[in-house]
C-alpha positions in Angstrom: 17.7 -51.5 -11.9 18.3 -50.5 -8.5 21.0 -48.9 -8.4 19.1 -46.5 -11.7 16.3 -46.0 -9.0 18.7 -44.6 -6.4 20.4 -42.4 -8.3 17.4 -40.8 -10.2 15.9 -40.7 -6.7 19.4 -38.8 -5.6 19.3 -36.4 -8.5 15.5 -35.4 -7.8 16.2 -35.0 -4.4 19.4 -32.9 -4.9 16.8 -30.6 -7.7 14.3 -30.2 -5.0 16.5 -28.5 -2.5 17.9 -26.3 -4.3 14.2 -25.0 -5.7 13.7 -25.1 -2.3 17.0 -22.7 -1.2 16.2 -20.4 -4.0 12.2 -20.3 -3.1 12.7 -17.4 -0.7 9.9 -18.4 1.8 10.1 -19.5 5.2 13.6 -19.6 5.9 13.6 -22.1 9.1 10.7 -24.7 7.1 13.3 -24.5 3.8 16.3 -25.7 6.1 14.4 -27.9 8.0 12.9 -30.2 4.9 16.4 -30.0 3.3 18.4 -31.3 6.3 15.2 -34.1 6.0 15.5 -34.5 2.8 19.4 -34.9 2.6 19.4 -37.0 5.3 17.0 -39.7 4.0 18.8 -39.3 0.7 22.2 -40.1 3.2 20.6 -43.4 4.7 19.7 -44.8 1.4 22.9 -44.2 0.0 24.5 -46.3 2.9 21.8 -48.8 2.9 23.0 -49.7 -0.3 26.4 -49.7 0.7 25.5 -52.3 3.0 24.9 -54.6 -0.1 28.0 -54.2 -1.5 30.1 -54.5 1.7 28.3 -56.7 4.4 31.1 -57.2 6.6 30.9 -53.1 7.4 27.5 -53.7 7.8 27.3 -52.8 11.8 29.4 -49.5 11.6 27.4 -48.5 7.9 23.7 -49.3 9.4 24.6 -47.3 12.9 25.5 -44.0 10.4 22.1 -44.9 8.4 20.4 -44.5 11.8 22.1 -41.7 12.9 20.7 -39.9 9.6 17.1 -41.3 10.0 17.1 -40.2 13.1 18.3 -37.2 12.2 15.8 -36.5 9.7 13.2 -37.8 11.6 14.2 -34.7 13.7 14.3 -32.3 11.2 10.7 -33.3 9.5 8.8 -32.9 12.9 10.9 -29.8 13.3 9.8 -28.9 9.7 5.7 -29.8 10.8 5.6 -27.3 13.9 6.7 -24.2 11.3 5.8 -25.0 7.7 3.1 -22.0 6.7 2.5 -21.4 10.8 2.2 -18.4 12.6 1.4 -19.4 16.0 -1.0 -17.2 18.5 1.9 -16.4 20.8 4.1 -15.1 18.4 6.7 -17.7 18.9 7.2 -21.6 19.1 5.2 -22.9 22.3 7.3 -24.6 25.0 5.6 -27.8 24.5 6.9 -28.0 20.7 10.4 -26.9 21.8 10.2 -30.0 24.5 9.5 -31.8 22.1 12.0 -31.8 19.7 14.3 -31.5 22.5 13.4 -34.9 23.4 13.7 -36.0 19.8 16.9 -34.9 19.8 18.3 -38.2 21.6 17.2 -40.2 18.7 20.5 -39.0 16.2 22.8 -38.0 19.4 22.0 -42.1 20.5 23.0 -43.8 17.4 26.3 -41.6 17.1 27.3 -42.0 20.5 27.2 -45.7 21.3 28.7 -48.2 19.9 27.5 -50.3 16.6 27.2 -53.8 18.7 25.1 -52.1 21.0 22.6 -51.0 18.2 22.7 -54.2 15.5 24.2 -57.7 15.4 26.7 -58.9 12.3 23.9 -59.9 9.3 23.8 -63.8 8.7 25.9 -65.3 5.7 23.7 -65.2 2.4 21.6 -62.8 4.2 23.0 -59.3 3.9 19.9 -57.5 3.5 19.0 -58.6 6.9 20.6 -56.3 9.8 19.6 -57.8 13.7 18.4 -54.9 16.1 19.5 -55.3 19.6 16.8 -53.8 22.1 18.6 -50.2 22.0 17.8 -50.6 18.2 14.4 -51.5 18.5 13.8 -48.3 20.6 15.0 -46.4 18.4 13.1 -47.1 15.6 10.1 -47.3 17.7 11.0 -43.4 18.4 11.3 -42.9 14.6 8.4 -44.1 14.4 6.6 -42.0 16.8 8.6 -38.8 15.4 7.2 -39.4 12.0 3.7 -40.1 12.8 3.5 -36.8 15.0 5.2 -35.1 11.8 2.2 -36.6 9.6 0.2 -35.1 12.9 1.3 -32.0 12.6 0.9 -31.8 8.1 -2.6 -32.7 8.8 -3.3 -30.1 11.4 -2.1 -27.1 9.0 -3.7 -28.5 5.9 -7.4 -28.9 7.5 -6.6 -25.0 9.4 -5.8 -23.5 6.4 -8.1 -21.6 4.4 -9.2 -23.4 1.1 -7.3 -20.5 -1.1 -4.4 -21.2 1.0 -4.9 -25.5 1.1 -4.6 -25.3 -2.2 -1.2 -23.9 -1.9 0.1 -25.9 0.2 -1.4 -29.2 0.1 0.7 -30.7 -2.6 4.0 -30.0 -0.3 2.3 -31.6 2.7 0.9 -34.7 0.7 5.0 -34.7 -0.6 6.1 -34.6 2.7 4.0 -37.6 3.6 4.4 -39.8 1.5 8.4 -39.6 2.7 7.3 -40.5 5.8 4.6 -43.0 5.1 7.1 -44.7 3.1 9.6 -44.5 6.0 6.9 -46.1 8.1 6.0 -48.9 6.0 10.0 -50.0 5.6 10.6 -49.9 9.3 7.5 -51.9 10.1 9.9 -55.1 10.1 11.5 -53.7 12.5 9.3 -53.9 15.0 7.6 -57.1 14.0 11.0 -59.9 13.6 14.1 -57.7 15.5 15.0 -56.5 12.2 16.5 -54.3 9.6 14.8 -55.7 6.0 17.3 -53.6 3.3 15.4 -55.2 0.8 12.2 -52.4 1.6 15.1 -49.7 -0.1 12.9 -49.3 -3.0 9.9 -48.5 -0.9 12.0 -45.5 0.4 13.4 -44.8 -2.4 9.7 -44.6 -4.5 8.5 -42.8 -1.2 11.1 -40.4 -1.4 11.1 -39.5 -5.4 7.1 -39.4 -5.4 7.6 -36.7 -2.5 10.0 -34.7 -4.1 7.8 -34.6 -7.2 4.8 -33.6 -5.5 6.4 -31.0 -3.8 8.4 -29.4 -6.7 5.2 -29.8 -9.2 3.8 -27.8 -5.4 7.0 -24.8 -5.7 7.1 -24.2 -9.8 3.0 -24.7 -10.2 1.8 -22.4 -6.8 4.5 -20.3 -5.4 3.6 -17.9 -2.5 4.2 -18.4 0.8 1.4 -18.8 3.2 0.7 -18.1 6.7 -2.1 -20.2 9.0 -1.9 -18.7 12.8 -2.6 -21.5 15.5 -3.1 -22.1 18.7 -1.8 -23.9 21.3 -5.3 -26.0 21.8 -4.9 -29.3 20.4 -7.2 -30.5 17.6 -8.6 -34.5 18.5 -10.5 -35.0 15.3 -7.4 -36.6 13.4 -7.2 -38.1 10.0 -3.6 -39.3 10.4 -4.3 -40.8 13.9 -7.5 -42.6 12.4 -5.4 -44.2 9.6 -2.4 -45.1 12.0 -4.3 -47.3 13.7 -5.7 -48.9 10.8 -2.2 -49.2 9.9 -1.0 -50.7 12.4 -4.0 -53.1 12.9 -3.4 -54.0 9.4 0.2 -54.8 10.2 -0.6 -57.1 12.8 -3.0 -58.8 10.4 -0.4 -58.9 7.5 2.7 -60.1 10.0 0.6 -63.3 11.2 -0.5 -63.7 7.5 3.8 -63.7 7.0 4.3 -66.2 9.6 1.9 -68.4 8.4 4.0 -68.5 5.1 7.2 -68.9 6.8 8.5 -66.1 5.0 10.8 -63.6 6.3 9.8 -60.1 4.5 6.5 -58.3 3.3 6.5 -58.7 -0.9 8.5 -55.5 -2.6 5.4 -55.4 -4.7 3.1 -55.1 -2.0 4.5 -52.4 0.4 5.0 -50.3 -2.9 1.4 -50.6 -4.1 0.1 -50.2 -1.1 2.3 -46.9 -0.2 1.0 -45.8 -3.4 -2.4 -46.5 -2.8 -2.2 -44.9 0.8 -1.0 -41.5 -0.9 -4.0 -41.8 -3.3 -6.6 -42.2 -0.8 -4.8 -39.0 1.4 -5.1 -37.0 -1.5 -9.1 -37.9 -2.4 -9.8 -37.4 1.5 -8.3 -34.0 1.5 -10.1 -33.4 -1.8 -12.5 -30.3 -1.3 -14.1 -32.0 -4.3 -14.7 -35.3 -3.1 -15.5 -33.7 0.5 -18.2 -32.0 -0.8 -19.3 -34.9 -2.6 -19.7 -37.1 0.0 -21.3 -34.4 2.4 -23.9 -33.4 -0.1 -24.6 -37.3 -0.3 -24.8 -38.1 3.5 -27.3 -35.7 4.1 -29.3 -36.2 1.6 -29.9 -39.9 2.6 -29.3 -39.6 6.1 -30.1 -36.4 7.1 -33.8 -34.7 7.2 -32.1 -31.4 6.4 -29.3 -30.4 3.8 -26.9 -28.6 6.6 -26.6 -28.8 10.3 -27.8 -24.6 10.9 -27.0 -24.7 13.8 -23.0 -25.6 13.4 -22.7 -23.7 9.8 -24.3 -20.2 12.3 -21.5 -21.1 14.8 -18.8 -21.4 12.1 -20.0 -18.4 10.0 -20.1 -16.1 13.6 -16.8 -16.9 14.8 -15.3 -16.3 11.4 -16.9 -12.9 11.1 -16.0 -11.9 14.7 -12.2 -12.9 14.4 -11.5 -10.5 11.9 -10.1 -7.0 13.1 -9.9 -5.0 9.7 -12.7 -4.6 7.0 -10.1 -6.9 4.0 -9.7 -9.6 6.9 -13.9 -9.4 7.1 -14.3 -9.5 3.7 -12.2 -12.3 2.5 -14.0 -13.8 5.9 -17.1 -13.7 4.4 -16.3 -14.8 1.0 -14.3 -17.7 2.9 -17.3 -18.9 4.9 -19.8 -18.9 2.0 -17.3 -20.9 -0.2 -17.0 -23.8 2.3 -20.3 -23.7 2.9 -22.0 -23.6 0.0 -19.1 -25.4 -2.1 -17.6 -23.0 -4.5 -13.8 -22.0 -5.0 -14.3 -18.5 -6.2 -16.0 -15.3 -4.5 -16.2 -11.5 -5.2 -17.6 -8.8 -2.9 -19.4 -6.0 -4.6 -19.9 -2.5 -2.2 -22.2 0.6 -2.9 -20.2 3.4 -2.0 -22.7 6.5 -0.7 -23.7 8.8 -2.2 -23.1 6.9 -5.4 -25.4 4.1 -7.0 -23.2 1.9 -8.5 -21.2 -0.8 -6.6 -17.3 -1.5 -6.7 -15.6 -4.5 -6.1 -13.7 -4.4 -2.7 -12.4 -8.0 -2.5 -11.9 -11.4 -4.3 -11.0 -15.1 -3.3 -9.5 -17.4 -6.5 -10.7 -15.0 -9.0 -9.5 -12.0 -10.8 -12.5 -9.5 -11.5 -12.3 -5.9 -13.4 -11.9 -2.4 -11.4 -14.5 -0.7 -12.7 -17.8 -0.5 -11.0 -21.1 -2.7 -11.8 -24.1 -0.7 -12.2 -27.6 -1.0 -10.8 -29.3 -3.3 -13.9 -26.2 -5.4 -14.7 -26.5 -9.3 -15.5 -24.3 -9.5 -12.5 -26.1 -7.4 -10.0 -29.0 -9.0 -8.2 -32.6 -7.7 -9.3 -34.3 -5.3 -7.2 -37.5 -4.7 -9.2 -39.6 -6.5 -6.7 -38.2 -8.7 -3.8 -34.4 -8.8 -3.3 -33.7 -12.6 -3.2 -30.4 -14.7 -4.4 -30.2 -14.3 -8.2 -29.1 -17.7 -9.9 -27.0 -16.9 -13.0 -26.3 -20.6 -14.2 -26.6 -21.1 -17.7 -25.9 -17.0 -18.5 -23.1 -16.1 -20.9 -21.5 -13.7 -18.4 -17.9 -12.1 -17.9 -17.1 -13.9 -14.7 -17.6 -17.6 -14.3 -20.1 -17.6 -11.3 -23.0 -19.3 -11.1 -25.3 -16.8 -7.7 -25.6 -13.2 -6.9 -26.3 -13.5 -3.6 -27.8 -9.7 -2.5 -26.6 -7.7 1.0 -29.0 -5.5 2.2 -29.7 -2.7 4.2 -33.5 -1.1 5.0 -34.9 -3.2 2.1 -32.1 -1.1 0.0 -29.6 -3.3 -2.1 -26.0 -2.3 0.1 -23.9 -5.4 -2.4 -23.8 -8.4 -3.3 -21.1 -11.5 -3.0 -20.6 -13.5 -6.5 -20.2 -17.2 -6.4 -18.6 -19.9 -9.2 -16.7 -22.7 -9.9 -18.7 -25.2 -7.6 -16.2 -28.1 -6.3 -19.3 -30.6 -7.3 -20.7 -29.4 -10.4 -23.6 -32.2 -10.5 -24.8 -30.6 -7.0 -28.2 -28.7 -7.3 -29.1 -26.2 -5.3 -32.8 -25.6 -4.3 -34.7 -23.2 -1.9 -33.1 -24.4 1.2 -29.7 -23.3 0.0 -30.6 -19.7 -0.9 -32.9 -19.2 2.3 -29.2 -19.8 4.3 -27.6 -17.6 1.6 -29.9 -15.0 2.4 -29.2 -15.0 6.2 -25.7 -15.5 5.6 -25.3 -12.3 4.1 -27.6 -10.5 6.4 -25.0 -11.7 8.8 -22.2 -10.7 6.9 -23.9 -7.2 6.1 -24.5 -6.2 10.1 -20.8 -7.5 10.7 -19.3 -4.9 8.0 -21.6 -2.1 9.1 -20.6 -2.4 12.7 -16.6 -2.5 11.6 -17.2 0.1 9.2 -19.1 2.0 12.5 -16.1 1.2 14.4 -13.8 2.6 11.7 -15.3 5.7 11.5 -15.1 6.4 15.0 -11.5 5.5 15.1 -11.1 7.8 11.9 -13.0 10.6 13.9 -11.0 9.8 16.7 -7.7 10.2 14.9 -9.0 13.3 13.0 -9.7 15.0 16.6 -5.7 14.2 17.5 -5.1 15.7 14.4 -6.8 18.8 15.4 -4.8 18.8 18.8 -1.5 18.9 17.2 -2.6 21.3 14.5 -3.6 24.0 17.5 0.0 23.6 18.6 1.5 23.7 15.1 -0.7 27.0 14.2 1.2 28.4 16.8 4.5 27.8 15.2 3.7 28.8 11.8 1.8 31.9 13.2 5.7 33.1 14.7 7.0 32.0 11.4 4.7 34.2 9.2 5.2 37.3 11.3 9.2 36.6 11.6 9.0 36.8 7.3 6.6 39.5 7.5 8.8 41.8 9.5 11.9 40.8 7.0 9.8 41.8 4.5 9.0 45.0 6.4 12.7 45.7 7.3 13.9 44.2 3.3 12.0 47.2 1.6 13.5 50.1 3.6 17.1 48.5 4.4 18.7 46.4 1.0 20.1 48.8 -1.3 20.2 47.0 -4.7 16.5 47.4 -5.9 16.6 44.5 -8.4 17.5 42.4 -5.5 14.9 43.8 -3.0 12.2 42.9 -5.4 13.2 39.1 -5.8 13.6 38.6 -2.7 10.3 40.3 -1.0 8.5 38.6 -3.7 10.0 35.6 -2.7 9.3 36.0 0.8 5.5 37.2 0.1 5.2 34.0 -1.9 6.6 31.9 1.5 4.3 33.9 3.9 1.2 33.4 1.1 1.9 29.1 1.3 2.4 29.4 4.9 -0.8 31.1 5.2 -2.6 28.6 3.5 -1.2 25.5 5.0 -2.8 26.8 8.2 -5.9 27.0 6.3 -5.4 23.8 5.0 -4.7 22.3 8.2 -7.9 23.9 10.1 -10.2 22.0 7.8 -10.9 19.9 4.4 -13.2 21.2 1.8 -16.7 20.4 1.7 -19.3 20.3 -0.3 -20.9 23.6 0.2 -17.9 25.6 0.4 -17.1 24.8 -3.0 -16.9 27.5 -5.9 -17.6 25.8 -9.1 -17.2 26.3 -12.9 -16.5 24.9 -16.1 -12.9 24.1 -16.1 -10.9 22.9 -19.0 -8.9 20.1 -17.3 -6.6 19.8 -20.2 -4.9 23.8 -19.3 -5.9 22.9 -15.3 -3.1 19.8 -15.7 -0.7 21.5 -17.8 -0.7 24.6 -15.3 -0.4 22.2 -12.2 2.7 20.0 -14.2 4.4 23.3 -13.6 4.0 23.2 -10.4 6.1 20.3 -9.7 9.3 21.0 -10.4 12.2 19.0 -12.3 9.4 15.9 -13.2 8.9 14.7 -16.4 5.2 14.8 -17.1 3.7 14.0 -20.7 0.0 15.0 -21.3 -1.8 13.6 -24.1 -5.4 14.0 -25.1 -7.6 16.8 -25.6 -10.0 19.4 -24.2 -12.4 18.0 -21.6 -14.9 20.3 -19.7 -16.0 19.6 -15.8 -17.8 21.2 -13.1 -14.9 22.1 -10.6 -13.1 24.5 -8.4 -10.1 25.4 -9.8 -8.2 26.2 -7.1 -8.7 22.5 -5.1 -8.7 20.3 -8.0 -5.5 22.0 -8.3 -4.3 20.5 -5.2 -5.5 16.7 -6.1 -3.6 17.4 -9.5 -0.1 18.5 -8.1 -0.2 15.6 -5.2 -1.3 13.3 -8.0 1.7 14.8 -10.1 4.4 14.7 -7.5 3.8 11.4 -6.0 3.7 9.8 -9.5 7.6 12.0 -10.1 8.8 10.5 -6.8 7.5 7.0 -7.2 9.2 7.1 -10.6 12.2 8.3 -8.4 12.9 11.0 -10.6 13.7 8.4 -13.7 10.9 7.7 -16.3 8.3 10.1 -17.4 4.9 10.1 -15.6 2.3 9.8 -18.4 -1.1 12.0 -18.1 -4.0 11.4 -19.9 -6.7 13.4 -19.9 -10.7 12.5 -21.7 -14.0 12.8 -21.5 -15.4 9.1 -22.5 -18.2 9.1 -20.7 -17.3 11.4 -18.2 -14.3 13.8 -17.8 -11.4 12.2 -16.2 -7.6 12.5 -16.1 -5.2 9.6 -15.6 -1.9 10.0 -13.9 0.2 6.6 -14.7 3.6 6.3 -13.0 6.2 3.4 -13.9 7.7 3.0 -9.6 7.4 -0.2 -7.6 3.4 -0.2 -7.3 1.4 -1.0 -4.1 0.2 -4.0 -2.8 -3.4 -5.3 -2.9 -3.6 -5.5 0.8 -2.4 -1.8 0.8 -4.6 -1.0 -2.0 -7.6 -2.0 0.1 -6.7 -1.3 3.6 -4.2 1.5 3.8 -4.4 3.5 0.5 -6.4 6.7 1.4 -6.2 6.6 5.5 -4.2 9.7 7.1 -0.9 8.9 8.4 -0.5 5.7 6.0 2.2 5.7 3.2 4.7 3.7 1.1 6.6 6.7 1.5 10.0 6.9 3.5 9.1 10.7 4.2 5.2 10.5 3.7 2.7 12.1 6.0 0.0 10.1 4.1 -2.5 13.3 4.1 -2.0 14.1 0.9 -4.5 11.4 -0.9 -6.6 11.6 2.0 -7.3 14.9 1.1 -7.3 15.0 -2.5 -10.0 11.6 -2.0 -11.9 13.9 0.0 -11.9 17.1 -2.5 -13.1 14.4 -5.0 -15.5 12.9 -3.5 -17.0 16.6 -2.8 -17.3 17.3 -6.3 -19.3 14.0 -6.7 -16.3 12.6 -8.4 -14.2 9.5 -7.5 -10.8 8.2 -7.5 -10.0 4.7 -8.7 -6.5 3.2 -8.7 -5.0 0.4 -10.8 -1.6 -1.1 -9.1 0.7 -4.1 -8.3 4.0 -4.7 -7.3 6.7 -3.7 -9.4 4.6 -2.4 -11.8 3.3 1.0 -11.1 0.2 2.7 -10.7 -2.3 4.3 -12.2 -4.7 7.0 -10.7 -7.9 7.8 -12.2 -10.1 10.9 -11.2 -13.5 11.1 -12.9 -15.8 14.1 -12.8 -18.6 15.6 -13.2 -19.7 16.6 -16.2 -19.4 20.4 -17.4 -21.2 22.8 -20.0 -22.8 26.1 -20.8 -25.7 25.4 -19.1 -23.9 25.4 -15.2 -24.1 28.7 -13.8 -21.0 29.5 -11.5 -21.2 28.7 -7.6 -21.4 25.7 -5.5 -21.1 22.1 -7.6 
């Protein structure tokens, strides 16, 4: 029976790290669990070989060290790097000291000698190895090493974020239950002197419920995730509180053995209770049953429902560590889901000058592109006071439960969505939507000054622009009147006539484009300086598909009327158009659709290797940004900005290794629009 139970735990553990080579993460963390892993998987192996060959017992226990050691090594080594990203960019010195130090635990039980380390078992005892005092240190080091790797687990599940806990947290509770269970079978060690072989199974249970909490962890939520630290130690300890229980426990449970005369702890008992320690990890890191047991404290101990002062602290320093506008957003969605309980957020936007709001970020939940409109079930109501709109009970599209508004001058600016509540027999009363309500007015004046700050740097950026266009004015300026005098000379001096015509047209055409990329570069359209008229956009996309030559570009639909100027929706066309032929890298057709359901719009889809969300939100339609090895990143900058001055928009659908899919919708046109300015 066993023997079965070693081997199945040998096959699982052999499963695991491979999944784990082939999992493509963090490439130090995979090596490090493996070597621990293996090396576990080594000492039980020669544990049992102990069994079967007692009088090798000396020289086969010294190599089962060595590997203990060595993985004790390895899973501390494992602890400091697993999903961290520390604040200085690198492992601290104190970490590399310290598995420096740890390093003496393998190099001393391969160096000296077996006798030094264990004594010869007793006859009819075999399963009973005698430490000498160089032994006993060295599993008291073990020891040490794997409670400061169950330390170190703890510290990076409680820092991460709850999205990315629940990544992670079933590789971490994996990771300790192999050391929990190498704990519990080395407790005899320190208590009689002694090696007790017959805790294998403990190790070996230990060691095949790890690796089946951690490969349920790689095949159920892939992804690797990233928590940045700092080099400030965190007291408040989980681990540290339940190793001294431990230990006090031991104490208790040793004198309880010695009153028995017995020489071991019950197989039965160290197993159950392993088990039962994992359990209770797993409900104490429970978001559910933390929530649970808040919501209950303080509402028998506690005059108030949250501790304002702390939850304004928490919610401040979360808003004011993020640099970007995505890091601020999934911030705020962050902070009200641990503070108000749910696992999924969306954050709706008004974009000026328009009314309706678009989603511009999401935590746990997918939610659709298109915009939600002043009036919707989902938007908060602003017929008479704005206040937190509870949608419990609704039959909705999303699965949330408040619409909590963000405002601006008494003006509805967003709203954040909230569902899925970890505690779904919590109610939530006045008190909870009052702190919803300065939450977000929080939230709100922290995106408005980052936007602010945005906009400057955008302004600031522009004006560089303008620098280094004066200077390349200048060289196009030689350029053009260079051509013009070959155009000049061309007419009088080639002979061939047919030839002089091609190429002074040629050269007129070159001088023309050169001409207007100094235009171009000297401003961006605006509103007013805008000639509009109806515009078939079914001929307008046709005429700029020949503009981009050697793509293959297949328009379906029909005719569809719009209020435009010709000449710069052009321009958003053809960049649309060639961007689409290069992501496709010249292979697959780029499909155009072009409609007027409700509005006129054409959609350029393109089959290449997509963008990322992070880009999506973050880098899409800044200057100088690109997924392009010879982008300037101008080019949807500009045709954003042409849209937008028509009163149109542009809304993209993409993901990796999928393509993407631009949309531009416009105004509407007709008979009754007289020609001029849109």
């Amino acid at each position: 029976m066993q023997t079965a139970l070693l081997v199945i735990t040998l096959v699982a553990t052999g499963i695991l790290c491979l999944m784990l080579l082939l999992s493509r993460r963090s490439v130090l963390a995979e090596i490090s669990l493996v070597l621990t892993l293996c090396a576990f998987a080594g000492a039980l192996t020669l544990d049992w070989a102990i069994l079967g060959a007692p009088e090798q017992a000396q020289s086969l226990a010294r190599l089962s060290l060595t590997l203990s050691g060595t993985a004790c090594l390895a899973l501390v080594g494992f602890s400091l790097v697993f999903a961290r990203t520390y604040d200085t960019a690198r492992l601290p010195w104190t970490h590399v000291g310290i598995l420096a130090l740890l390093l003496a635990l393998p190099l001393t039980a391969a160096a000296l000698p077996a006798a030094s380390l264990l004594r010869q078992p007793q006859p009819g005892t075999p399963w009973l190895v005698p430490l000498t005092l160089t032994g006993f240190s060295l599993q008291v080091g073990m020891i040490a090493a794997l409670i400061l790797a169950l330390y170190n687990l703890e510290a990076t599940l409680v820092r991460a974020t709850h999205a990315n806990r629940w990544r992670i947290k079933f590789i971490v509770l994996g990771c300790m239950a192999v050391a929990t269970s190498q704990v519990f079978s080395a407790t005899p060690a320190i208590l009689y002197l002694t090696l007790d072989l017959s805790l294998r199974p403990t190790r070996e249970i230990g060691l095949l419920l790890g690796t089946a909490l951690m490969g349920f962890s790689l095949i159920t939520r892939p992804g690797q995730v990233k928590v940045v630290f700092s080099q400030r130690l965190a007291y408040n300890s989980l681990v540290v509180l339940l190793s001294g229980i431990y230990f006090v426990a031991i104490g208790v449970l040793g004198q309880n053995v010695a009153l028995r005369q017995s020489h071991a702890f019950s197989q039965l008992d160290v197993i159950l209770a392993l088990v039962g320690g994992v359990l209770l990890t797993a409900l104490l890191l429970s978001e559910t049953a933390r929530r649970k047991a808040a919501v209950t404290l303080r509402k028998y101990f506690y005059k108030d429902k949250y501790d304002y002062r702390q939850q304004w602290l928490s919610h401040t320093h979360r808003l004011a560590t993020a640099n970007k506008s995505s890091a601020l957003y999934q911030a705020v969605l962050l902070g009200f889901c641990e503070t108000f309980g749910f696992s999924i957020a969306a954050l709706y936007l008004r974009r000026p000058p328009n009314e309706f709001f678009d989603p511009v970020a999401r935590l746990e939940i997918d939610v659709p592109t298109t915009p939600v409109h002043p009036g919707d079930p989902l938007c908060p109501d602003t017929d008479s006071r704005i206040s937190v709109k509870d949608l419990r009970g609704q039959s909705l599209p999303l699965p949330v439960s408040f619409s909590i508004p963000l405002q601006s001058n008494d003006t509805l600016a967003g709203f954040i969505l909230l569902g899925r509540p970890f505690n779904t027999d919590e109610g939530y009363e006045e008190e909870d939507f009052e702190l919803m309500e300065a939450m977000a007015r929080q939230s709100f004046l922290a995106m408005h000054n980052l936007n602010l700050a945005e906009e400057l740097a955008l302004a600031k950026e522009m004006e560089i622009i303008g620098k280094i266009s004066a200077f390349m004015l200048h060289d196009l300026k030689n350029l053009v009147y260079t051509l013009s005098l070959m155009v000049e000379n061309a007419k009088y001096f080639i002979g061939e006539p047919e030839f002089q015509r091609d190429m002074v047209k040629s050269l007129d055409n070159t001088v023309a484009r050169m001409k207007q990329l100094i235009t171009q570069l000297k401003k961006l359209p605006s509103k007013g300086s805008l000639h509009c008229e109806d515009v078939n956009l079914l001929e307008l996309v046709q005429e700029s598909a020949k503009a981009v030559p050697g793509a293959q570009i297949v328009v379906t639909g029909g005719p569809a009327s719009a209020l435009i100027d010709r000449k710069e929706m052009s321009k958003v066309l053809v960049n649309l158009l060639r961007n689409a032929h290069e992501a496709c890298n010249g292979g697959e057709a780029v499909a155009v659709e072009v409609g007027n359901s409700p509005h006129p719009y054409v959609k350029v889809r393109d089959s290449g290797l997509g963008m990322t969300e992070d880009f999506l939100q973050s880098s899409l339609f800044v200057p100088f940004a690109t997924t392009k090895k010879n982008g300037l990143g101008i080019g949807l900058y500009q045709s954003r900005h042409i849209v937008e001055a028509h009163n149109g928009r542009i809304e993209v659908v993409s993901s990796p290794g999928r393509g993407s899919t631009f949309t531009v919708l416009l105004p509407e046109g007709g008979l009754h629009h007289s020609h001029g300015a849109c």
